[in-house]
N, C-alpha and C positions, 0 to 999 in steps of 0.2 A: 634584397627581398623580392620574390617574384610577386606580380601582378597579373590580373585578371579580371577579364570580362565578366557580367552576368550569365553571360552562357557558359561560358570559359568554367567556370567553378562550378554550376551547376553537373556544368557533365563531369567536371573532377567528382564532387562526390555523387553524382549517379540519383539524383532528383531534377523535379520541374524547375526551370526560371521562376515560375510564381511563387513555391517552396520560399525561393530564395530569399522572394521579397517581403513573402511572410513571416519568413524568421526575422528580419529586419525591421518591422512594426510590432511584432514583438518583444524587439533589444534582444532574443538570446544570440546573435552576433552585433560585434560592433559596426557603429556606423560606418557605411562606407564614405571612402572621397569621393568627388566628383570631377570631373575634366569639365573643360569649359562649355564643352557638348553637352552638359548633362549625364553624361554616362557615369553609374559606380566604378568606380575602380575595388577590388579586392586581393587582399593578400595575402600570403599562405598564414598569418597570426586566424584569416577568417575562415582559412582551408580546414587546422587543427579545431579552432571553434563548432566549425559546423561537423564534424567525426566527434567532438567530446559532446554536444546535444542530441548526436542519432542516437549514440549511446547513453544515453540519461535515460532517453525513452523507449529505449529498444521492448522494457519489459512494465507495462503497468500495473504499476503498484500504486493506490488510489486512500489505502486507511490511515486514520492516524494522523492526519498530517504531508505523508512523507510524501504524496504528487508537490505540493507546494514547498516543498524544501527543496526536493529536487530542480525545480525549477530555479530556486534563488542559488543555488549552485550554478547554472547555467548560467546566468543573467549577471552574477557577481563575476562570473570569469569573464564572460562577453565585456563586462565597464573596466578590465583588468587589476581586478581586485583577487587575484591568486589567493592571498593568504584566507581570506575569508572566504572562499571558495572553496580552498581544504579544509578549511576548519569545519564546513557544513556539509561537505562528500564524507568526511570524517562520522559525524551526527549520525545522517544520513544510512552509512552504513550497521554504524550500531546500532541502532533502531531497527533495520533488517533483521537484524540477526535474533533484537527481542521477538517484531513478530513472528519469524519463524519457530521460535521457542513454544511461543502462543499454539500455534498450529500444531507444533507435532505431541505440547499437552492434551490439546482437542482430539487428538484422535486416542491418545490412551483413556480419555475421561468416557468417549463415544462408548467405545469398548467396554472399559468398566458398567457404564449403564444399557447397556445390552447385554451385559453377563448375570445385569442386579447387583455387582457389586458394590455401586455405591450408595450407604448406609448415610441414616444422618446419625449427628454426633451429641444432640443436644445442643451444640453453639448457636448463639441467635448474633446479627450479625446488623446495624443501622446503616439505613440505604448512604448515607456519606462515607462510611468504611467500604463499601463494596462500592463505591463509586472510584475512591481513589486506589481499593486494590486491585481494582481490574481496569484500571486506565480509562474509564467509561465514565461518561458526562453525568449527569444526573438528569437531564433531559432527555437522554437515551435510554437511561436505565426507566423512565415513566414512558415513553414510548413504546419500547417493548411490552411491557405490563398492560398500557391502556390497547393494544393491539395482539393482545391474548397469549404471548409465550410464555408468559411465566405467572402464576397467581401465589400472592405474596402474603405471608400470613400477617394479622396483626394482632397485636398483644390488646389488654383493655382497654388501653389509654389509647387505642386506636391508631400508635405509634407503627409503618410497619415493621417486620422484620424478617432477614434472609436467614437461612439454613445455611449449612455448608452444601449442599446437594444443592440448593437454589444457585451456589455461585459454582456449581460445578457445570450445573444444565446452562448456567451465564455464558460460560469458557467456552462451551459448543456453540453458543447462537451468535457471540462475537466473529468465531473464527467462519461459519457460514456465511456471516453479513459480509467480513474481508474476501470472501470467495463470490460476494455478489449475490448469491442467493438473497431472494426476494421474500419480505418479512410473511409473504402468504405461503410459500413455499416450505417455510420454517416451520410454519403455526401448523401446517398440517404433517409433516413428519413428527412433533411432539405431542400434538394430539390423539397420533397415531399409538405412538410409544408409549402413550400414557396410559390404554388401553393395552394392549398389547405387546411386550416386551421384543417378542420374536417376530415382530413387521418387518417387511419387503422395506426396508428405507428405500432404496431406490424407485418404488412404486409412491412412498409417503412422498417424497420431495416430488413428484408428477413432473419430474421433466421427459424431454425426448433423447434424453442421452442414457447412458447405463451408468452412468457415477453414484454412489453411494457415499454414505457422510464423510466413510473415511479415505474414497477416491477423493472427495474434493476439497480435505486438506492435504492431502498427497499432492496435488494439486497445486493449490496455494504453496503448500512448502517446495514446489519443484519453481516455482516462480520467485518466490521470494530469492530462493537459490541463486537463480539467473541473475538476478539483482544484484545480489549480494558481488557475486563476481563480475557483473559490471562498475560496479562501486568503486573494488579495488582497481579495475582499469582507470577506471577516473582519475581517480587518484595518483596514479601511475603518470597520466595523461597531463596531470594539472600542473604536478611538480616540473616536470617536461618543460612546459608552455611558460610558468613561473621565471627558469631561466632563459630561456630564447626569446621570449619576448617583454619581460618586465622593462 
């Protein structure tokens, strides 16, 4: 097996020395040897390591969990623990693949509520159902609320309760939040809509770019994408490393 310097490696994969050392206090590569100099020794098990971490994070994806899974992917292949390492590139990916589902409902639901089309249906709907059907904490779902996106009706018993329409305009403020949009940013594009069906979104959401709601799950779902197809390199990558270096 070849070895290698600090610099030696660094310049293989085309990063700082510092990089290097920082991935190392990290654990997302294993530790290196030492010679009686002090110097690391590294080997190409660290060369494959540090190519399967660029690519972890080539593309940030930050909702849900999945920056922190990605990482125990990283970190479990770094302590050479393959199997568990596919089994959560595995996770990892399918959970891609939901939120991009998520997103590109967002953008038919956008749609529908700038055409008017969506009606309510008489369904009333208790905040722990619409917590677990939309993957959304219940801390989340009162954050939104106490922070103006959504006003939620309540029956007499003071109980509240969502519409189907409530957990449609949900489906869009999730998929902006996974796009970063900032919950003031939100608040005024629906506030907008609320008023006026036929708004300038791109004026509502006041940024300095020209994306509109449904550029920026276009957006999100062109990344999620990216993702996704890193994933399956991972994975690719892992089974790879699994044999040659187990």
């Amino acid at each position: 097996m070849n070895t290698y310097k600090t610099a030696e490696i660094a310049a293989v994969i085309g990063i700082h020395p510092n990089t290097v050392r920082l991935y190392e206090e990290l654990k997302l590569i294993p530790k290196p040897e030492r010679r009686p100099n002090g110097y690391r020794v590294f080997t190409d098990f660290h060369v494959e390591q540090f190519r399967l971490a660029r690519l972890a994070f080539q593309v940030e994806v930050l909702q849900n969990g999945l920056r922190k899974k990605i990482v125990q992917v990283v970190k479990s292949s770094a302590a050479g623990d393959f199997d568990t390492a596919l089994a959560l590139a595995q996770e990892y990916r399918t959970q891609i693949r939901k939120e991009r589902d998520n997103a590109e409902e967002a953008i038919e639901i956008a749609e529908q509520i700038l055409s008017g089309a969506v009606q309510e249906n008489g369904s009333f709907f208790k905040r722990k159902e619409v917590s677990k059907y939309l993957n959304i904490s219940m801390d989340t779902l009162r954050n939104w609320e106490m922070n103006g996106l959504l006003t939620v009706k309540r029956k007499q018993n003071g109980y509240r309760v969502y519409t189907a329409k409530d957990i449609q305009i949900l489906k869009v403020i999730r998929s902006l939040r996974c796009a970063n949009y900032s919950l003031s940013a939100i608040l005024g594009l629906l506030s907008q809509l609320s008023q006026d069906p036929n708004v300038d979104i791109k004026a509502a959401l006041d940024t300095p770019s020209d994306d509109t709601i449904i550029a920026v799950c276009d957006k999100l779902i062109t990344s999620l994408t990216a993702a996704e197809e890193n994933a399956g390199q991972m994975i690719c990558m892992l089974q790879r490393m699994k044999i040659t270096f187990s």
